[in-house]
C-alpha positions as semicolon CSV with decimal commas, in nm:
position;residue;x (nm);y (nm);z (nm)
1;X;-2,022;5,586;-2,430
2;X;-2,264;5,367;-2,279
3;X;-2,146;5,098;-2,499
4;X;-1,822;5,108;-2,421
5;X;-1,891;5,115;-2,038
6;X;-2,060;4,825;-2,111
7;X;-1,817;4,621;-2,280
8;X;-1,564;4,742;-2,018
9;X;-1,783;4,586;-1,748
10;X;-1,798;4,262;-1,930
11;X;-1,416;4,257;-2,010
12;X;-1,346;4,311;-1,629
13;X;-1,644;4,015;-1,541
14;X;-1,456;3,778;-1,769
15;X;-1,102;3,863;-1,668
16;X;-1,258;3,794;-1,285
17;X;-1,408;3,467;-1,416
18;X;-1,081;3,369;-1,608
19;X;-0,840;3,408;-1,257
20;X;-1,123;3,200;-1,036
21;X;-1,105;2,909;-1,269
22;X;-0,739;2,852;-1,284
23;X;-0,767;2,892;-0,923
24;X;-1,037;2,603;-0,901
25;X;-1,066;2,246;-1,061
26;X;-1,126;2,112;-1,371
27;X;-1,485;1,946;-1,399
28;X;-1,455;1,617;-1,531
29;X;-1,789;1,684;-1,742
30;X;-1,964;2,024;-1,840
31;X;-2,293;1,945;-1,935
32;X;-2,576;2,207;-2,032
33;X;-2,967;2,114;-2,009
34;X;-3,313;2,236;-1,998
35;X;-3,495;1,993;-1,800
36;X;-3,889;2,012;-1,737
37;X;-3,834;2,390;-1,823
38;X;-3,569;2,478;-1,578
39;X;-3,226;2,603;-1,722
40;X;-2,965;2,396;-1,570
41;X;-2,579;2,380;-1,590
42;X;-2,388;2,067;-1,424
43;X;-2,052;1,991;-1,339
44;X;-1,919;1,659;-1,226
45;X;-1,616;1,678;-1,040
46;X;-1,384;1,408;-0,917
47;X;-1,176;1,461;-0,663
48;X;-0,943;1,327;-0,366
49;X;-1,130;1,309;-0,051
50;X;-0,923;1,555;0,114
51;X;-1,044;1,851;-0,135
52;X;-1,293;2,071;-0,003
53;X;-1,626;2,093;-0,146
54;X;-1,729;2,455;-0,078
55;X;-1,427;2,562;-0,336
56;X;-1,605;2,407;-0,635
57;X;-1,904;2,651;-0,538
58;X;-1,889;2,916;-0,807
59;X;-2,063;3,309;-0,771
60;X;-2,297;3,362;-1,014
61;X;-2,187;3,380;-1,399
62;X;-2,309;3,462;-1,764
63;X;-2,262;3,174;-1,996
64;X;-2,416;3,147;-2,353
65;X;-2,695;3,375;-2,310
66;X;-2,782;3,299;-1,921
67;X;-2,681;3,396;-1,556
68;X;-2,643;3,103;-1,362
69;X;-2,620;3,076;-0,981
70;X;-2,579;2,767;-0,760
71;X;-2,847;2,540;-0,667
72;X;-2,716;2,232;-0,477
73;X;-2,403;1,999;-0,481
74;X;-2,421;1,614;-0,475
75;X;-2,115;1,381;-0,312
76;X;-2,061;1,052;-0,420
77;X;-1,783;0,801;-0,238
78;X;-1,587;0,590;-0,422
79;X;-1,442;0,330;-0,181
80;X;-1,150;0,124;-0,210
81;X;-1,019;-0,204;-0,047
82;X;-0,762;-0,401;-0,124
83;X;-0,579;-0,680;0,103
84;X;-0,223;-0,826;0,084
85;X;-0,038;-1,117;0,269
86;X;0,233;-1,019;0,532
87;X;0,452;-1,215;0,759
88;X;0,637;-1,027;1,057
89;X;0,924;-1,226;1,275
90;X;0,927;-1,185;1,610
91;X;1,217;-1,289;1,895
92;X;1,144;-1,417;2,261
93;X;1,405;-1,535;2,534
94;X;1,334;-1,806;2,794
95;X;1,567;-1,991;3,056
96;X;1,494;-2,339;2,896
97;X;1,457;-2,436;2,525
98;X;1,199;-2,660;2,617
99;X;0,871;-2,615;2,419
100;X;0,627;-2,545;2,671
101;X;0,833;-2,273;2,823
102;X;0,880;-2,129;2,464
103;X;0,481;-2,159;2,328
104;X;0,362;-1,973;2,645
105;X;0,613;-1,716;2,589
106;X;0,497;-1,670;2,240
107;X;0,091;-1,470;2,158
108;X;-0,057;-1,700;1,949
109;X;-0,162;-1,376;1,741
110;X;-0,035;-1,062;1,705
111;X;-0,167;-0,713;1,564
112;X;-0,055;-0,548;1,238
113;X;-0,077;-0,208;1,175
114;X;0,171;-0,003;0,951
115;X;-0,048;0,277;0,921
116;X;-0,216;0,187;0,574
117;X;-0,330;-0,199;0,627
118;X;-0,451;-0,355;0,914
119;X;-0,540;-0,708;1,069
120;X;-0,394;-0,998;1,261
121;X;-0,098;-1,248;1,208
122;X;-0,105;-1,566;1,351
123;X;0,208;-1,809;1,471
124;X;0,320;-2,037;1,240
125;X;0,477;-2,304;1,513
126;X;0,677;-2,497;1,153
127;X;0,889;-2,176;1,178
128;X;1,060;-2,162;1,539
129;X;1,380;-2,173;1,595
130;X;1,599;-2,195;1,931
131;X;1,948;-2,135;1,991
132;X;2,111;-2,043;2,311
133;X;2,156;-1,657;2,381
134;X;2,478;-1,742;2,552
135;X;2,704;-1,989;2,772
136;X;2,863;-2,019;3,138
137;X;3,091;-2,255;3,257
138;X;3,023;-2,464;3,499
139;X;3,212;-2,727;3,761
140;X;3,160;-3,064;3,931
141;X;3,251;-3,403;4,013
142;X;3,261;-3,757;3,852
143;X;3,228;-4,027;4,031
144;X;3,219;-4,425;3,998
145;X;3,253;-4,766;4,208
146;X;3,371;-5,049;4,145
147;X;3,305;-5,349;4,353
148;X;3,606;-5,646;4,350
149;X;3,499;-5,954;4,456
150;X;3,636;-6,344;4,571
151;X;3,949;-6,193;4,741
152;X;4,103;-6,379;5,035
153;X;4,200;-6,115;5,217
154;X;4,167;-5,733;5,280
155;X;4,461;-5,628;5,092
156;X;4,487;-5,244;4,904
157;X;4,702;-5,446;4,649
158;X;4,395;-5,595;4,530
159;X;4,226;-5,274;4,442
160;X;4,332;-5,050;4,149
161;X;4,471;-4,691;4,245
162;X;4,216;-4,536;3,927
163;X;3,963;-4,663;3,686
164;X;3,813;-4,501;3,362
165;X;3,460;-4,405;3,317
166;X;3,377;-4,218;2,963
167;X;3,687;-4,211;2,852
168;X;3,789;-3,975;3,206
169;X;4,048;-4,117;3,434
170;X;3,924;-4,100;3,809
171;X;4,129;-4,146;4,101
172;X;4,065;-4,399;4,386
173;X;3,905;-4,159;4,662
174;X;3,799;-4,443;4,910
175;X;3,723;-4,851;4,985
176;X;3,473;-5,061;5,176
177;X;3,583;-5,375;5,281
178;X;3,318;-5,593;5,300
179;X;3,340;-5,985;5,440
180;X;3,162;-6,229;5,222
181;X;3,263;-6,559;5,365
182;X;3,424;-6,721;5,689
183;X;3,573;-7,043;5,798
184;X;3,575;-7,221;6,161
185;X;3,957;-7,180;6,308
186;X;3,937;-7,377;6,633
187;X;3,626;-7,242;6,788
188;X;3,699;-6,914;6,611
189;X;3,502;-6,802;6,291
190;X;3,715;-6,604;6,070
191;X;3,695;-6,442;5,744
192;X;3,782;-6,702;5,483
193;X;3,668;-6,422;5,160
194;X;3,652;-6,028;5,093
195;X;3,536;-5,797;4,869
196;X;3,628;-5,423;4,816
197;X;3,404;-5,197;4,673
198;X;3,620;-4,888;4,566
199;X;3,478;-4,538;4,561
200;X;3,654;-4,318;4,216
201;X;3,626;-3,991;4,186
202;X;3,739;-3,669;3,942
203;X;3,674;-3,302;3,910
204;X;3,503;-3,155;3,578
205;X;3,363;-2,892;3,390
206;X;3,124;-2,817;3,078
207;X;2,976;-2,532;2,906
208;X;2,584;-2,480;3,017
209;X;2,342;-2,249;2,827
210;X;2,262;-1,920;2,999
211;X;1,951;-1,852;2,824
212;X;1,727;-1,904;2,471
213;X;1,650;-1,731;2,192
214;X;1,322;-1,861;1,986
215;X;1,272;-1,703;1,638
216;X;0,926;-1,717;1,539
217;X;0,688;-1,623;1,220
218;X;0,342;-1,517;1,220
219;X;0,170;-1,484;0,911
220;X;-0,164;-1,316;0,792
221;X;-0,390;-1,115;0,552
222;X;-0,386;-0,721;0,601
223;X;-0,620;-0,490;0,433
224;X;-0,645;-0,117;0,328
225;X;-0,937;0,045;0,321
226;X;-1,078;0,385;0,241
227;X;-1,247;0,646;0,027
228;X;-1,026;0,659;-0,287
229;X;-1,232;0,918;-0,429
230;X;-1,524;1,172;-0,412
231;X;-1,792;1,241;-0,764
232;X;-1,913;1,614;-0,685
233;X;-2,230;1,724;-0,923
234;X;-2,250;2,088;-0,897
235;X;-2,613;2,249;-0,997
236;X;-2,670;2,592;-1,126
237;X;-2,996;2,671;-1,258
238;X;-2,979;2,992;-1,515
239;X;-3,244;3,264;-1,632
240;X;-3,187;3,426;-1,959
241;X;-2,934;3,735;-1,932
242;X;-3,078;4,049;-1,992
243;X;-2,935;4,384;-2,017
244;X;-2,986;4,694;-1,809
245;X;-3,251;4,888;-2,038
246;X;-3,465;4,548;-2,076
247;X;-3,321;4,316;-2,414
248;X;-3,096;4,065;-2,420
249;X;-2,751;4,119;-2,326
250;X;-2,565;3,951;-2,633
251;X;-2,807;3,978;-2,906
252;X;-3,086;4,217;-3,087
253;X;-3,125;4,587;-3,159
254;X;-3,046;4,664;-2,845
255;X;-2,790;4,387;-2,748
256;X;-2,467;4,490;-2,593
257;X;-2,307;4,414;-2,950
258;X;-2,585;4,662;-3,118
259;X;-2,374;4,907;-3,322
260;X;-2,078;4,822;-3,397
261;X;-2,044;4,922;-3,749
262;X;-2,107;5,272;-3,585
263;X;-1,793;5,263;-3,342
264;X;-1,481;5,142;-3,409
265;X;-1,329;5,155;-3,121
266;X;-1,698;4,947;-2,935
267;X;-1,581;4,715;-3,241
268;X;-1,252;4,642;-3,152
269;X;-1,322;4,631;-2,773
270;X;-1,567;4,339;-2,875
271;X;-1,339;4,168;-3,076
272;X;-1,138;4,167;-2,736
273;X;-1,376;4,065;-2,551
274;X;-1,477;3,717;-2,790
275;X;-1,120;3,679;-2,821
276;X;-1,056;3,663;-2,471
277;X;-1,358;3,422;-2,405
278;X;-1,173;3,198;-2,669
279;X;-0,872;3,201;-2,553
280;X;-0,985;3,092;-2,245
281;X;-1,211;2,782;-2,376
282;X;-0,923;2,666;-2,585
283;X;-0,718;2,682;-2,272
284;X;-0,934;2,458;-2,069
285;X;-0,976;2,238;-2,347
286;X;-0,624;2,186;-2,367
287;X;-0,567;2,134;-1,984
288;X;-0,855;1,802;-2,027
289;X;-0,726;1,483;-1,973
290;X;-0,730;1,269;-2,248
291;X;-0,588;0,955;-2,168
292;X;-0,710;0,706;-1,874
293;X;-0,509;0,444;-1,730
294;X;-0,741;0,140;-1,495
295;X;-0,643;-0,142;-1,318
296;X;-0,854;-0,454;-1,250
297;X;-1,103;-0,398;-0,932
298;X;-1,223;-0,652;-0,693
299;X;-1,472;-0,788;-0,932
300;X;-1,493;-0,915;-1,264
301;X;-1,510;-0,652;-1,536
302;X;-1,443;-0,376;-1,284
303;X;-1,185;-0,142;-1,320
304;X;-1,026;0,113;-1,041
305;X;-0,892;0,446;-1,196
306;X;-0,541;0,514;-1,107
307;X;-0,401;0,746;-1,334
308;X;-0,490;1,007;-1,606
309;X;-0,313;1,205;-1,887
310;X;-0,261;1,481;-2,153
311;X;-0,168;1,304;-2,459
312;X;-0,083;1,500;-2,794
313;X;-0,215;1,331;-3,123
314;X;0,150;1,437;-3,274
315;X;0,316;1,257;-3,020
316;X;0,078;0,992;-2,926
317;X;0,256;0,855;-2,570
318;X;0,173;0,845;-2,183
319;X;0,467;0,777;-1,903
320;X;0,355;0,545;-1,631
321;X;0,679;0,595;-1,450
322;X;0,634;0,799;-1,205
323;X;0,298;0,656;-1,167
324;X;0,224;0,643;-0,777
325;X;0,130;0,360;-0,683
326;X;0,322;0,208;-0,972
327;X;0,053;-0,037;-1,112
328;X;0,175;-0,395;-1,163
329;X;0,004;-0,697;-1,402
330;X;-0,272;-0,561;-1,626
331;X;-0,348;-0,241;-1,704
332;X;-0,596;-0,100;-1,909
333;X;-0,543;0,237;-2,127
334;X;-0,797;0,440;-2,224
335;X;-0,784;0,677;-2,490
336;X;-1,046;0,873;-2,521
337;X;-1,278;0,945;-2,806
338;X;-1,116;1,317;-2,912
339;X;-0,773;1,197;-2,955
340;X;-0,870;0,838;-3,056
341;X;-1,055;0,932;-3,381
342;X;-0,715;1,107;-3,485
343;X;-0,474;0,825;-3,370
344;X;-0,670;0,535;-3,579
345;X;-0,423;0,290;-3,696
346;X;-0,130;0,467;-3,573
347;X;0,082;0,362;-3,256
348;X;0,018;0,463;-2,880
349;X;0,328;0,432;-2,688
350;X;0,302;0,350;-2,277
351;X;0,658;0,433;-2,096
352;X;0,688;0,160;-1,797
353;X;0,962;0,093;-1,582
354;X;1,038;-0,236;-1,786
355;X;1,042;-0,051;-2,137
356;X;0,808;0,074;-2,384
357;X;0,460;-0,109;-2,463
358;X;0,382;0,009;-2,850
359;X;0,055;-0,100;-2,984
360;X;-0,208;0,037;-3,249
361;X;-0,569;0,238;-3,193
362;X;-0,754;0,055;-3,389
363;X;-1,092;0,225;-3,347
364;X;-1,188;0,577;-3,351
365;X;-1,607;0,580;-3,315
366;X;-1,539;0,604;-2,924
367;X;-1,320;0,584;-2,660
368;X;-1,043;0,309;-2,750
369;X;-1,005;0,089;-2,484
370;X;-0,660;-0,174;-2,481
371;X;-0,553;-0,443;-2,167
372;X;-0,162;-0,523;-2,135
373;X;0,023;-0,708;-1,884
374;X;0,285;-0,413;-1,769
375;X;0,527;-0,665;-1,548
376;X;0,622;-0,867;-1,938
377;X;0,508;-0,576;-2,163
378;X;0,232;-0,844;-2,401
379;X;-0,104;-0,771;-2,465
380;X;-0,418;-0,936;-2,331
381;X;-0,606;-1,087;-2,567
């Protein structure tokens, strides 16, 4: 009976242990050491910055022989920049179109800020354009003179009744009679010449501008910046498991396991309980990513991870979609070393939005690493 309370206990401790880790995240890496003595088990995790850290903190647990409990957790940033070009066209009005009115109207920079890139545009003055924001119409008068010379007498017969100026006909509105010679008459000087200078005049009218409109474009490099992901290293350190009476929990005389041929029913229990545990390692096995997709980083030779997938070796094939951000020019697929060394010399198939990019693993000693272009679907070579 003691036996089977045992085994109970341990079914119920890895049922518990089985519902916490589909609860939590997947380590990236599971790696088990013994360094300078110490008993240690490490798991890298990485995550979005927004994940907590305290959830990848696990209670103590039994693995292969020894309880571990938590130690410490490391954090590791993985920043990200990445800058674009952006032009933004902006509208002023003035009351003239000339350009002094217009440049002191306009910022000579101007802030950007859509939320995810940042920076400042600055005018381009090849790019403005003026037209008027509207028209009036407005009224007035035309005028012109006309001075008629060598006449030999004041007479209105001598002056035209209009005159033309511009293609306009203007009406005779007034005259200045003006003496410009005399002659002796007797003892009397008298006007011998005249001249009239004539005074035309017509009403008008013409459309005026009420205002202006200047179009302008400013121009500039924005950036994004950030922490595009977080490496978490979780420590246990682990003493050998022990039972309660003093030997080792899974193995000896007086192991948990000790027995069996003598119960049945302790034997099927622990056929439960191994079944159980591998049923559960299979399980997150399966749920490992497999396939990595990269594109090219800020530097030569270094690559940003954007995406990451569950490939099966029957049906050898990733979907880059519904990939967000969809990646554009090269990108660089990753298959890694468990599914490569079963795919060697068969195809891999990479679903884009332009069509399907089929090529061949051709190694499988490690992970197999291949660069295409996905905007024209050809390798780079």
């Amino acid at each position: 009976m003691k036996h089977i309370r045992h085994l109970a206990l341990c079914l119920l401790l890895a049922l518990s242990l089985m519902t916490s880790a589909f609860a939590a995240e997947v380590p990236e890496e599971l790696v088990v050491e013994n360094l300078n003595g110490q008993q240690r088990l490490v798991k890298t995790y990485v995550l979005s910055p927004e994940v907590d850290p305290d959830t990848l903190k696990e209670p103590s647990f039994d693995y292969d022989g020894f309880t571990y409990t938590w130690a410490y957790t490391t954090k590791e940033e993985q920043p990200f920049l990445d800058a674009k070009a952006v032009t933004e066209t902006v509208t002023v009005e003035t009351s003239s179109d000339d350009l002094t009115d217009i440049l002191a109207a306009l910022a000579p920079s101007i802030p950007y800020d859509d939320g995810e890139y940042v920076g400042e545009l600055d005018l381009d003055h090849t790019t403005l354009t003026t037209v008027a924001s509207g028209y009036t119409t407005k009224h007035g008068t035309v005028s012109a003179t006309k001075v008629i010379s060598n006449l030999d007498r004041n007479d209105m017969s001598y002056v035209p009744a209009t005159t033309v100026k511009n293609g306009r006909t203007l009406s005779l509105a007034g005259v200045e009679w003006q003496v410009t010679g005399t002659d002796l008459v007797g003892e009397t000087l008298s006007p011998s010449s005249w001249q009239a200078v004539a005074t035309y005049t017509a009403s008008t009218s013409w459309k005026a501008a009420t205002g202006y409109v200047t179009t302008a474009e400013y121009h500039g490099e924005v950036v994004s910046e950030g922490i595009e992901s977080v490496t978490y290293t979780v420590v246990y350190t682990g003493v050998e498991t022990v039972s309660a009476e003093g030997g080792k929990l899974f193995g000896g005389d007086s192991g948990l396991f000790a027995g069996l041929s003598d119960s049945p029913l302790l034997a099927i229990g622990a056929f439960m309980l191994l079944a159980l545990a591998a049923g559960f390692g299979v399980l997150l096995f399966t749920r490992r990513k497999n396939v990595y997709v990269y594109i090219p980083g800020d530097r030569p030779r270094d690559y940003k991870l954007v995406a990451k997938f569950r490939a099966d070796a029957k049906y050898p094939s990733i979907d880059l979609r519904k990939t967000e951000p969809y990646p554009t020019g090269v990108v660089a697929v990753e298959v890694k070393r468990s599914l490569a060394k079963e795919l060697v010399d068969q195809n891999f198939t990479v679903q884009c939005q332009e069509g399907d990019y089929v090529y061949t693993v051709l190694r499988g000693d490690g992970d197999a690493w291949h660069e295409f272009n996905v905007d024209t679907l050809t390798p780079i070579i």
